[in-house]
SELOVO-123053 format. One record per atom (N, C-alpha, C): x, y, z; residue in three letters. Coordinates in pm, whole numbers, plus 50000, padded with zeros to 5 digits. Layout:
// SELOVO-123053
XYZala...
This chain:
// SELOVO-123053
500844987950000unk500005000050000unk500875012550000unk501735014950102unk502495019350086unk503385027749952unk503935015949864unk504655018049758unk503545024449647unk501915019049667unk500895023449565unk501185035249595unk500945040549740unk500385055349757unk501735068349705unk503265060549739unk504425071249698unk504285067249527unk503775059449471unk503805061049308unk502555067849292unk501405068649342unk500535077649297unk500885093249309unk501665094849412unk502325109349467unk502975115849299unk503895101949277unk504675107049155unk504295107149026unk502985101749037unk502085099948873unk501735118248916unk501325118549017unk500495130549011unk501365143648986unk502905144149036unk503735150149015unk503775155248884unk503745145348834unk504005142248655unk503235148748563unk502075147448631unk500415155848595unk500515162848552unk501045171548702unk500945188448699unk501745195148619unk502675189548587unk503785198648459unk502955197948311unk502825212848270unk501885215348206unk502485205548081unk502105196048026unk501995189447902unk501385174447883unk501365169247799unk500615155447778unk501545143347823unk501075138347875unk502295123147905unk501555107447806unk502115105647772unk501005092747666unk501865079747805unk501045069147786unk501205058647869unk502365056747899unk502555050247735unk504255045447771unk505395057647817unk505065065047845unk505795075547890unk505955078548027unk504625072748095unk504675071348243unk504965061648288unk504725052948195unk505305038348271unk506165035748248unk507065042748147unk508535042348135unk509895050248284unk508695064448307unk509305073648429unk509315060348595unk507715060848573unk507465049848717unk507835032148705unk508465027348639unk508745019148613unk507875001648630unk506265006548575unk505214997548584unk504864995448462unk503824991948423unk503174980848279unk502464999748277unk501914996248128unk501065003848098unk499305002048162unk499094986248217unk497594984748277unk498264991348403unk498974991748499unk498904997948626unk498625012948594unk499525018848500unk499465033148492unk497635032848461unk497245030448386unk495535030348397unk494885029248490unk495625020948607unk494675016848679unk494545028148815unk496255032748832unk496835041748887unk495735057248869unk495475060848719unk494955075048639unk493475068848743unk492945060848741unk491345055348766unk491515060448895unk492665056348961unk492195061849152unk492325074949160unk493455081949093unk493525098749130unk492045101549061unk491305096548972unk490135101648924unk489125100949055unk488985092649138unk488745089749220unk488735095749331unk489495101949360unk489815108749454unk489715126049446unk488895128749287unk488435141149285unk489815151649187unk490525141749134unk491805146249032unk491135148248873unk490715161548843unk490805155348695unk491405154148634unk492035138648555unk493265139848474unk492415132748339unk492545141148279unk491875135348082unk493185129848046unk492165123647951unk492655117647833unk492295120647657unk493275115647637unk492905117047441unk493295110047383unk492515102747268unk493035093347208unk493685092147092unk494705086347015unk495305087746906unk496375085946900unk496725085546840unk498545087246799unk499525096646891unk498635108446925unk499755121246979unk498805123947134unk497965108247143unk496745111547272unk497655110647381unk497445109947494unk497735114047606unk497145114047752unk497875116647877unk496965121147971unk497665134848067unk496805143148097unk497045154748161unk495945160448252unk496075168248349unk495835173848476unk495425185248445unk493475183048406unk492855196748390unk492185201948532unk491425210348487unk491175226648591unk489845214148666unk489985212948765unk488585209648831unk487725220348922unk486995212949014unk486115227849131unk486965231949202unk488325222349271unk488825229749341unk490215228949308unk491155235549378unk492505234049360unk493125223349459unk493495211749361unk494165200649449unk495625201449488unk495695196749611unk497355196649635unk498095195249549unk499285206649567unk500265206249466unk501825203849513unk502005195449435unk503625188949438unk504515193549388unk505345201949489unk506825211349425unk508105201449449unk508905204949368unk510155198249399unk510985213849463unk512085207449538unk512885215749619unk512845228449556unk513605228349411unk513615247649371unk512695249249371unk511415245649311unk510025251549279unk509595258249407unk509725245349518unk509365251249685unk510185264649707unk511345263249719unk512175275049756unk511815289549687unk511815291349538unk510875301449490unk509885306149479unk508915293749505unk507525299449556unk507565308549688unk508365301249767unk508115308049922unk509035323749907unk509815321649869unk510225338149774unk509495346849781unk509435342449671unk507935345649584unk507065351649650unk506635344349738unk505365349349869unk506045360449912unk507095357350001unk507545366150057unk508335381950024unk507885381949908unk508525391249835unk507145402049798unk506085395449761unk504775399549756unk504075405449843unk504395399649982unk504055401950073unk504045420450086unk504695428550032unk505395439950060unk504835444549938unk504465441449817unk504615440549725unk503185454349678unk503075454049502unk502355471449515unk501185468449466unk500655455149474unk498945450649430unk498475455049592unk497285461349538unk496545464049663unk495605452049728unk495455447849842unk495065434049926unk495745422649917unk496925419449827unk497395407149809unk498215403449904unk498815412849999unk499325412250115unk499245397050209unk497915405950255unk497425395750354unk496815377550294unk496835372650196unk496825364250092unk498335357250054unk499105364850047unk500695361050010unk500915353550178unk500625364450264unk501235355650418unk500615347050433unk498765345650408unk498575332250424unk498635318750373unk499355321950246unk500215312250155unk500835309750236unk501765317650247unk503585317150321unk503335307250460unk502445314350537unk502515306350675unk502205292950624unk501165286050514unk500895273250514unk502145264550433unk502975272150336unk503705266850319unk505255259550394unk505675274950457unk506445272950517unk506645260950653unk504975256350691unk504585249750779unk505425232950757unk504905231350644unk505035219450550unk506635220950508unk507725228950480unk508665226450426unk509695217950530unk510585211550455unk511975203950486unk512725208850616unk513215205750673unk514155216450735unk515155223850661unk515645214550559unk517155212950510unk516545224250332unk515285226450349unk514615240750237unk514145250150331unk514045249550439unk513785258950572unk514745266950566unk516035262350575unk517455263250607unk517915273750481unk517225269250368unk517885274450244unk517275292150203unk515925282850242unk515185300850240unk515265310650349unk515645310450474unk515745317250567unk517315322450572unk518545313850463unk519725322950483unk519245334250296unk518675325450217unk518235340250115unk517535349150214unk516445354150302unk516485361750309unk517405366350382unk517805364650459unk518895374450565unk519695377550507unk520095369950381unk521425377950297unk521115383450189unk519675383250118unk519255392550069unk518905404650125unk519175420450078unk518305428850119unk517735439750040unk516605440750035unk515945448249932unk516095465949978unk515705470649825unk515155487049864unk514255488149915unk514525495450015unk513365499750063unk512355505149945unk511065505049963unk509955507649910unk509255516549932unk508355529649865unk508075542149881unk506375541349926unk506485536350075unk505035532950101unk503965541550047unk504105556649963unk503605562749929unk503195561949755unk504015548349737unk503625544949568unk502355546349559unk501645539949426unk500015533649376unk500065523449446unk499225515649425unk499215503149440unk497555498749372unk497485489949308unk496885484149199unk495805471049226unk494415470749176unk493515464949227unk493665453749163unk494075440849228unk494105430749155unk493285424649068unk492115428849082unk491155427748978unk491405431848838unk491695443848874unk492265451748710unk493505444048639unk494695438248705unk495275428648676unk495055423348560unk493845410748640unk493075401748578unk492185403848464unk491765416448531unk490715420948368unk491935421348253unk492815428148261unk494025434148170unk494845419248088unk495035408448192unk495695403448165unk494855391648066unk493295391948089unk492235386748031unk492455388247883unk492135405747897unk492045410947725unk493065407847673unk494785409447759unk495605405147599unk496055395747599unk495415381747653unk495575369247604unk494075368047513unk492785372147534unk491795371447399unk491875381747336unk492875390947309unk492875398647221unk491835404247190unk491125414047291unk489795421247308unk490245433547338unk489465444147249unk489565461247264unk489075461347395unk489625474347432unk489165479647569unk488455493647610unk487815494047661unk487095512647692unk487645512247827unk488405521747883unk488555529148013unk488805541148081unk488465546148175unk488585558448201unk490055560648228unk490295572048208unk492035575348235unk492135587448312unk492785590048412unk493255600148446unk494715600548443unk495035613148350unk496365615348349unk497425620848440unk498765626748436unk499415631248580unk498735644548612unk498235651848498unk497895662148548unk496185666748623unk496065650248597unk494495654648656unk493145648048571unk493625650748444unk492725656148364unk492185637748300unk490575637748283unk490225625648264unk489415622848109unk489975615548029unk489595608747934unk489175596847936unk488035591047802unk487805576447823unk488685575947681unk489755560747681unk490475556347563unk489825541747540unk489895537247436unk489915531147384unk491205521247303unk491385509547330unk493095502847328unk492585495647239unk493355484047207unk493945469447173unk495055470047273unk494905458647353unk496085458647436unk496885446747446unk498325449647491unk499185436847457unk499795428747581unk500265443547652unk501385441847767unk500985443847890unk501505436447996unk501025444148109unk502675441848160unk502865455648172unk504695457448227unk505105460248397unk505685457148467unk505565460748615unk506875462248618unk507025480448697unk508065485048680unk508215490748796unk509145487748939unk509265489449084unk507905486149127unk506885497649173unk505665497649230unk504605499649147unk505085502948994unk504045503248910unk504085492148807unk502735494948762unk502125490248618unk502185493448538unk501785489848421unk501705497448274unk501265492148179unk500305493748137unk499615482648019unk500245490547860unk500845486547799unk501175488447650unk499995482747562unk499635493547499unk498505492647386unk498755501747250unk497845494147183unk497795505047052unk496545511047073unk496655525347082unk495665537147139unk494495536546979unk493955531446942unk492595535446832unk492095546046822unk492265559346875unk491835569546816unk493155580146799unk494235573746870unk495195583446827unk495925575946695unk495615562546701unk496625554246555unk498095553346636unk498355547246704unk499895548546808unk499605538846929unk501105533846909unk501255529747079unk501635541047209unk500485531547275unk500745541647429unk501235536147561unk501645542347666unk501665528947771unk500985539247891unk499805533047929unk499285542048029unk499635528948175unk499655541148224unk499525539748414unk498175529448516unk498635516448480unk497395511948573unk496235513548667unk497455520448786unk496575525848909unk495765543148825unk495785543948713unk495185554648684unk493905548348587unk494055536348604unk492725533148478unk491595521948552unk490345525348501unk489155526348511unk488555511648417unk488755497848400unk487955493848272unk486745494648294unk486125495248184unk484605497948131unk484435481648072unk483075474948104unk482715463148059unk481235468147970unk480755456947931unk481565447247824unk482945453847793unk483745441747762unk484735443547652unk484895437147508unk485585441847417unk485345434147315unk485365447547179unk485105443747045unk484935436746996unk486855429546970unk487265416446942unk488425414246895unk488975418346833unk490255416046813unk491125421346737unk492155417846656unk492895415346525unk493905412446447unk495475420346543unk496245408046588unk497205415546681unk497975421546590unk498905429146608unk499935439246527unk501365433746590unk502335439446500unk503665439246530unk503635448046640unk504425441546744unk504705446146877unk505655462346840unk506205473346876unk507075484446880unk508155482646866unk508705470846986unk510175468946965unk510405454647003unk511455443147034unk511485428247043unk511285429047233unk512255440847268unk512385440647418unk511195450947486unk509945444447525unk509165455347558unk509055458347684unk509975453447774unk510045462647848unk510855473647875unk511825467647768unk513185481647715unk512315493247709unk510905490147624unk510555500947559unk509585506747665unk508685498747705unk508135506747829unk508775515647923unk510085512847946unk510395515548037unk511465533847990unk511845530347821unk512795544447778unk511295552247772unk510135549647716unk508485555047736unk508185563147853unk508595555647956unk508175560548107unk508985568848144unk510415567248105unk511185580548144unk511435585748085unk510885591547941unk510965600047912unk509765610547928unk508475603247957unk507185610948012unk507755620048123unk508305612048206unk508365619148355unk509935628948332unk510465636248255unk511695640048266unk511755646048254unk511795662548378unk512555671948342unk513135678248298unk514645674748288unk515375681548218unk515785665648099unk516345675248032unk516285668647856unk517695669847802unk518445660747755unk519865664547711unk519985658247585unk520585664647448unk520875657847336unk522565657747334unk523525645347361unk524835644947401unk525415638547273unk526505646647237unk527245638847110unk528305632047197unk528235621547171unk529485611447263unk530465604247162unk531985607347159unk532775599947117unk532855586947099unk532425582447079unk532255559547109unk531205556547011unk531355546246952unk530625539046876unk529115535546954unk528125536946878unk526905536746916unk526655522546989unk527265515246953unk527095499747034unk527855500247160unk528815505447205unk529435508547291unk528805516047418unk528295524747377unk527335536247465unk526175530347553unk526035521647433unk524215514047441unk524415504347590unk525625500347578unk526025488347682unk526145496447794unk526965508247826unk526935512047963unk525585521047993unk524485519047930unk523585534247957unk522485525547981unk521685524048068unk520515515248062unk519095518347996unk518225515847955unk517675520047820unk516485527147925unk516275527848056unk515795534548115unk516115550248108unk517635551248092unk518465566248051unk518375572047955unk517825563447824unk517625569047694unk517965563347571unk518125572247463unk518445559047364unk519615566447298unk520075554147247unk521285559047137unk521225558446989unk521725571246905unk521485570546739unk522965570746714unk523425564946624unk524805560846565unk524735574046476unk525765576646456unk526265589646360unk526855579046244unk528605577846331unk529105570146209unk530185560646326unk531335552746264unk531785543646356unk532255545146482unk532185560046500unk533145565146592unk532045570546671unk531155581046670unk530465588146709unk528845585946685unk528455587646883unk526745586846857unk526095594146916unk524675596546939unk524305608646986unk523365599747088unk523435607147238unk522675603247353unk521565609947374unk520085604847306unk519175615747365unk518425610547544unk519105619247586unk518815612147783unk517745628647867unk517845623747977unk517515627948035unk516725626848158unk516185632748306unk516205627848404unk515685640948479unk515205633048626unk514155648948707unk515165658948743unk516855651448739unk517385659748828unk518625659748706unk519415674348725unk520935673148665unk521685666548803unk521795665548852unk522995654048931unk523005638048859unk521285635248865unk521135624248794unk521585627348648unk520945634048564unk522025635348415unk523555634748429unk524275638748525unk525645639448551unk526285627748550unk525355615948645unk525375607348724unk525955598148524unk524845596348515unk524415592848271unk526065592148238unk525805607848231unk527235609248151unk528465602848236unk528795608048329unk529475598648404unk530005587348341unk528785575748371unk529195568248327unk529805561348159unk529505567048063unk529685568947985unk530965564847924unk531705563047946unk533635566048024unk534055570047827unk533875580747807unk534275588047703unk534235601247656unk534985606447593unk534975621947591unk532995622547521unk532985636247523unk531345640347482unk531475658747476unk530025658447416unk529995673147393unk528245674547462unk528005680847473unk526755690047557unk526425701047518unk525395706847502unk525415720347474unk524145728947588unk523145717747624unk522255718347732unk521565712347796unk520465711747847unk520155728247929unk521045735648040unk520775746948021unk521795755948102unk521835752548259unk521145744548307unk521215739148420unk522045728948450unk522115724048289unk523135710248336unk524285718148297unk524725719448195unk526435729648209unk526635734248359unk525475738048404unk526135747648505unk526695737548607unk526025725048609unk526045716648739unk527605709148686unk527675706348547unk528905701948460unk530035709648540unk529725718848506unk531215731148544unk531665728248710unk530575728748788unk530205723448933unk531565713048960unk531205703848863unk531695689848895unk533035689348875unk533535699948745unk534655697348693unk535675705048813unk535385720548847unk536025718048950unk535985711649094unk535245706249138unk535135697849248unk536435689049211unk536115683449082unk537375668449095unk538765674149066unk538835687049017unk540185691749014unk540915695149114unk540025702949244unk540065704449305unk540845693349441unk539985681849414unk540135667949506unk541795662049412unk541985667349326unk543435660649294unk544525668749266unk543885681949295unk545215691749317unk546595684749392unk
């Protein structure tokens, strides 16, 4: 009985990894006939598991959605990142998921190993995070779900928007992305009445139901979208504005500048142009900085001035 019940553990294991297992495939892993593995699929059915089947050539059996959610079987990493995972959420910028993540966490952690106890309790102590701006958004998990609904069925959207300055529109999307960037969101869409991609602000949107009608998807903006969300987002929010001719080959630049800082246009092999910028000139300083190559600047007069700032400071420190 015994040996039935740790091979049913591991049929069921087998289940849950999202794909088809055909007979001889399980009874090749668990090392039984193909009638046990049948007979094996008959008791987890039994016990309130739905695991289908299909028949044919490429048929199979796999572990569909039933009424409830049945125990689930992690192996060591899976355990260790889930409980992460939790615990990382826990803090995290969806609004109510809080208290949901700990009561994961406490039931998991209940149940773990010592010797995965051991493993997750020295990540955290030797991990340590940024602190977090308890004053962020934070985002209704519902909207999530609605969002994350439409751009897997590829359904238009109506929602209300309020922008930074206040001011409230209803848009209309096709939407693709949902991007999470520190404490925020960002759904990437193609805007239908402007003809353009946009990336609006989660905790600022409103959906409107029904949704619908479908849609023919489009070529995405760029391959890396959160590269692009993210040069999008800072350049909305940026202050001051710098167009920098930098000595170095445009591939060169690209590598030390993070695409959060801006983007780079190639001139010719030698020379490319940095269009950056940031809330603060210390932070633009901070850009160039790193850069590690001669450059030219011409503005804004705030950043020269803070430039000049800097140059004697370090002359100064190596007099």
């Amino acid at each position: 009985m015994l040996e039935t019940s740790a091979r049913l553990l591991r049929l069921l294991s087998l289940l849950q990894t999202p794909r088809d297992w055909t007979g001889a495939e399980l009874a090749e892993r668990l090392g039984v006939s193909g009638r046990t593995v049948r007979t094996d699929v008959e008791r987890l059915r039994s016990l309130g598991y739905p695991v289908l089947a299909t028949r044919g050539a490429v048929g199979g059996y796999r572990l569909g959605a039933g009424a409830a959610l049945p125990p689930l079987l992690l192996d060591d990493e899976e355990a260790v990142a889930v409980t992460v995972g939790l615990r990382t959420s826990a803090g995290g910028a969806i609004a109510g998921i809080e208290e949901a993540s700990l009561r994961a966490l406490a039931k998991l952690e209940q149940v773990l190993p010592s010797r995965l106890r051991r493993r997750v309790s020295t990540l955290q102590t030797y991990m340590v995070p940024v602190p977090r701006d308890d004053a962020g958004p934070s985002v209704d998990p519902s909207i999530l779900t609605t969002l994350t609904a439409v751009c897997r069925d590829r359904e238009r959207l109506r929602f209300d928007y309020h922008d930074h300055d206040g001011a409230a529109t209803v848009r209309a999307v096709e939407p693709y992305r949902l991007v999470n960037w520190g404490r925020r969101w960002y759904l990437l869409a193609w805007d239908v009445e402007r003809g353009d991609w946009r990336t609006f602000r989660v905790d600022r949107m409103r959906p409107r139901t029904p949704t619908g009608p479908r849609f023919q998807p489009r070529d995405l903006p760029h391959d890396d979208v959160a590269a692009y969300v993210s040069r999008r987002v800072s350049a909305a929010a940026w202050r001051y504005r710098a167009r920098v001719t930098v000595h170095a080959p445009a591939e060169v630049v690209a590598d030390r500048i993070s695409p959060a800082a801006g983007t780079v246009e190639g001139v010719d092999e030698r020379t490319c142009v940095l269009h950056t910028g940031a809330d603060t000139v210390e932070t633009l300083g901070v850009y160039l900085g790193l850069l590690g190559a001669d450059f030219d600047v011409t503005g804004p007069p705030e950043l020269l001035a803070h430039l000049r700032r800097l140059a004697g400071r370090y002359t100064r420190a190596t007099a």
